[in-house]
C-alpha positions as CSV (number, residue, x, y, z in Angstrom):
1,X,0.0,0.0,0.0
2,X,1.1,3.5,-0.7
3,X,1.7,6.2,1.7
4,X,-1.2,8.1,0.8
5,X,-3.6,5.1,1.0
6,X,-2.2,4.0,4.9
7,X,-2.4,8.1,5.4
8,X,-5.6,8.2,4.2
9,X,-7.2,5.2,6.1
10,X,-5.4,6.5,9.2
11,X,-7.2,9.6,9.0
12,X,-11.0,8.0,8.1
13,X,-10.2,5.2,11.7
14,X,-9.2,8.8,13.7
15,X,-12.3,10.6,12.3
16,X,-14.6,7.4,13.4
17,X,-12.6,6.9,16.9
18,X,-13.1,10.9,17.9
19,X,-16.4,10.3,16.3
20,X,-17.8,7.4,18.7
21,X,-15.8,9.6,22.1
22,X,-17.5,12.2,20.8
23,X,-21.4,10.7,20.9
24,X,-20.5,8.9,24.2
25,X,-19.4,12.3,25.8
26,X,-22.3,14.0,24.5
27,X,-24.9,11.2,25.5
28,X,-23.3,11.0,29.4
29,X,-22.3,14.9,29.6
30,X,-24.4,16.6,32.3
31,X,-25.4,19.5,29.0
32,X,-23.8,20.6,26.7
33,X,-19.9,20.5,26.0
34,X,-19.5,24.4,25.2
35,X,-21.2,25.4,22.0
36,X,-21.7,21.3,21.0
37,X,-25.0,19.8,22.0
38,X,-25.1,17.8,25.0
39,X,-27.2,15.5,27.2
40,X,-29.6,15.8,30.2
41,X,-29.0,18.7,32.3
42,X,-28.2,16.6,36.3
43,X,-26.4,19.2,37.9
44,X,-27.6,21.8,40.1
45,X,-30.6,22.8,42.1
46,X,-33.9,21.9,40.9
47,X,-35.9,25.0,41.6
48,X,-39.9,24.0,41.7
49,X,-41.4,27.9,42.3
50,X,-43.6,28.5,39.2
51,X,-42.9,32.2,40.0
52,X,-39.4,33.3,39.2
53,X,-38.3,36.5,39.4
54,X,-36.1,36.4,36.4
55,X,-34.4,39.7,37.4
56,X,-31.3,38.0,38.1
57,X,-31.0,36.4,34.7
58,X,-31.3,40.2,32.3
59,X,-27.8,40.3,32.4
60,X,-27.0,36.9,31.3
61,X,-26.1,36.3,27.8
62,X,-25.8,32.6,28.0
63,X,-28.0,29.1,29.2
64,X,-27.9,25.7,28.5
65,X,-31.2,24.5,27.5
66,X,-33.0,21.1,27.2
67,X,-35.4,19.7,25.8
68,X,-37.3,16.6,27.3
69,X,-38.4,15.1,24.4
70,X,-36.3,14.2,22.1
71,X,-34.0,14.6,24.8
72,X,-30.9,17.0,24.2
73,X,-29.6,20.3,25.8
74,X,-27.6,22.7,23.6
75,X,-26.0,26.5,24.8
76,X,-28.4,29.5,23.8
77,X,-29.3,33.1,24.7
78,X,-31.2,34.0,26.9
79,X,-33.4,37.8,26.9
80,X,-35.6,39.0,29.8
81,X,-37.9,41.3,29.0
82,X,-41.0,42.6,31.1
83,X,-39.9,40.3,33.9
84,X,-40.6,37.1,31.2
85,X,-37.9,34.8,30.0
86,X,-37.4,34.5,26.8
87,X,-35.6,32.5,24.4
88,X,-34.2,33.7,21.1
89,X,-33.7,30.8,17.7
90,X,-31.5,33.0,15.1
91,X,-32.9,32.1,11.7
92,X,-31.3,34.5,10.2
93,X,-32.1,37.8,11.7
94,X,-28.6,38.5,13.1
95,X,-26.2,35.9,11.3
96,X,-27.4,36.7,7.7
97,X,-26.4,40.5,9.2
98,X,-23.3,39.8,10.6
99,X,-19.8,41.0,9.5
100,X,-17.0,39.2,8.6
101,X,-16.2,35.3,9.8
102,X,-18.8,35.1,12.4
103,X,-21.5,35.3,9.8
104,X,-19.9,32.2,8.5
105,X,-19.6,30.3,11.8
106,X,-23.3,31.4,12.4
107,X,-24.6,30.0,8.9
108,X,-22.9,26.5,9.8
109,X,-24.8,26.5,12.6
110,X,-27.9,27.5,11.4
111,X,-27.6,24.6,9.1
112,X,-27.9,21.7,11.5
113,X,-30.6,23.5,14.1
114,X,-33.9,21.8,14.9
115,X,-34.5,22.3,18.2
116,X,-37.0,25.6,17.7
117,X,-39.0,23.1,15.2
118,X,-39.0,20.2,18.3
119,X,-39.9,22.8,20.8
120,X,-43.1,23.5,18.9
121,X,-43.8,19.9,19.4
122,X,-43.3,19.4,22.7
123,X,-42.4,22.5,24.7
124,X,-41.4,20.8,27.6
125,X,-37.7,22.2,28.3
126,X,-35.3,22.6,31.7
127,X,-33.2,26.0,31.7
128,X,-30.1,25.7,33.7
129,X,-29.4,29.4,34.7
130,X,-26.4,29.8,37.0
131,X,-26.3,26.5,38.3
132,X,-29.9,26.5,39.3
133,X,-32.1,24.0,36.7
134,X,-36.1,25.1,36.0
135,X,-38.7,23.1,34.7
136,X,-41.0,25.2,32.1
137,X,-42.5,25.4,29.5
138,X,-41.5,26.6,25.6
139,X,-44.2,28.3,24.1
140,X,-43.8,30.2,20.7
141,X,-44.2,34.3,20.7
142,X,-46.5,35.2,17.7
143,X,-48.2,39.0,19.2
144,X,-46.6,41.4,16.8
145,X,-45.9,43.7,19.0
146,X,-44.0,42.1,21.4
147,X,-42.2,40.2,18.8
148,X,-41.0,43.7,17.1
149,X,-40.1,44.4,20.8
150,X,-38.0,41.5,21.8
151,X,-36.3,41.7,17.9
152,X,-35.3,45.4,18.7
153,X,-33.5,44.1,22.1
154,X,-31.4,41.2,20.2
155,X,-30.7,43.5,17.6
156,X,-29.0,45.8,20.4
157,X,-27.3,43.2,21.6
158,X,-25.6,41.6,18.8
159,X,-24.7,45.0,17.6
160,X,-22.8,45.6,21.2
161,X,-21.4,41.7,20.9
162,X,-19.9,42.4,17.5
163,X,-18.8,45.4,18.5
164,X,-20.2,46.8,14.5
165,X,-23.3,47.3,13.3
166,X,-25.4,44.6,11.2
167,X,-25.2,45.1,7.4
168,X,-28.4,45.6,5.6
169,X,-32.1,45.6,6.6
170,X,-34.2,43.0,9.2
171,X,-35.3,39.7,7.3
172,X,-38.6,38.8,7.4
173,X,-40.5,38.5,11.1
174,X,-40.1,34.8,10.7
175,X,-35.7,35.1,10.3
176,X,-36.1,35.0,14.6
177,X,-38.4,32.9,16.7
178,X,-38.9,33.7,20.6
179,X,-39.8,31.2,23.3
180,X,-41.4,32.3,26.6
181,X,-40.7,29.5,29.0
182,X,-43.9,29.3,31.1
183,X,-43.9,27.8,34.5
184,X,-45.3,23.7,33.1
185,X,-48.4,22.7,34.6
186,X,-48.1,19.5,36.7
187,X,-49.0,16.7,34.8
């Protein structure tokens, strides 16, 4: 065998190995392994009090989030606005906007996201804010004015996190979905 073809093969039995570590770290993680989807969110408190005051959580940029059916928890934004939390799916409001390389490391994500389209299904989710886990409930914002509202406050914040301001005009309504998590109702 030639060098290339033993090179070659090397490199396709190293993809597969880090491939196989890589679904049994996600499938026993406790969330996700920074921006790389994870599994079931263990750690922490389990706060039961349907009434939050999500004060705590306005400056936070970051949450892991997970769904509870299909089960999987994934790194996300997080926006509090009017006292409700709210979670933000990019569909192309800020990434299709962006300058430069993040735009492409956006798009690449964009490309393998579902989750927004399985919360619509079943909304059940657990939100692990600051170490603290809540059990609520995903429901999709469609009032127009408070979807206008909650685009205007990601828009200000992408534009502080890129430090530039977006290129071109808003994509349609639809480019950005919102989720208010609800406290769930015992079942």
């Amino acid at each position: 065998m030639s060098f290339v073809c033993c090179f070659g093969i090397a490199l396709l039995l190293l993809a597969v190995v880090l491939g196989g570590l890589m679904v049994l770290a996600r499938r026993f993680s406790d969330g996700p392994i920074g921006p790389i989807p994870g599994g079931v969110l263990r750690g922490g408190d389990l706060i039961a009090d349907a009434d939050v005051d999500w004060s705590f959580a306005a400056e936070t940029e970051l949450v892991q989030l997970q769904l509870v059916e299909p089960m999987g928890s994934r790194t996300t934004g997080v926006l509090v606005y009017e006292g409700q939390l709210y979670i933000p799916c990019d569909l192309g409001f800020i990434w299709r906007r962006a300058p430069g390389p993040a735009k492409w490391l956006m798009a690449l994500v964009w490309l393998v996201k579902t989750w927004h389209e399985q919360a619509l299904r079943d909304g059940r989710v657990v939100v692990r804010i600051e170490g603290n886990r809540y059990e609520r409930q995903a429901v999709k914002v469609n009032e127009p004015q408070l979807l206008e509202a909650l685009r205007g406050s990601v828009e200000e914040r992408a534009v502080a996190l890129l430090s530039s301001p977006l290129r071109g005009a808003s994509p349609d309504t639809d480019a950005i979905w919102f989720f208010r998590l609800d406290p769930r109702s015992p079942t």
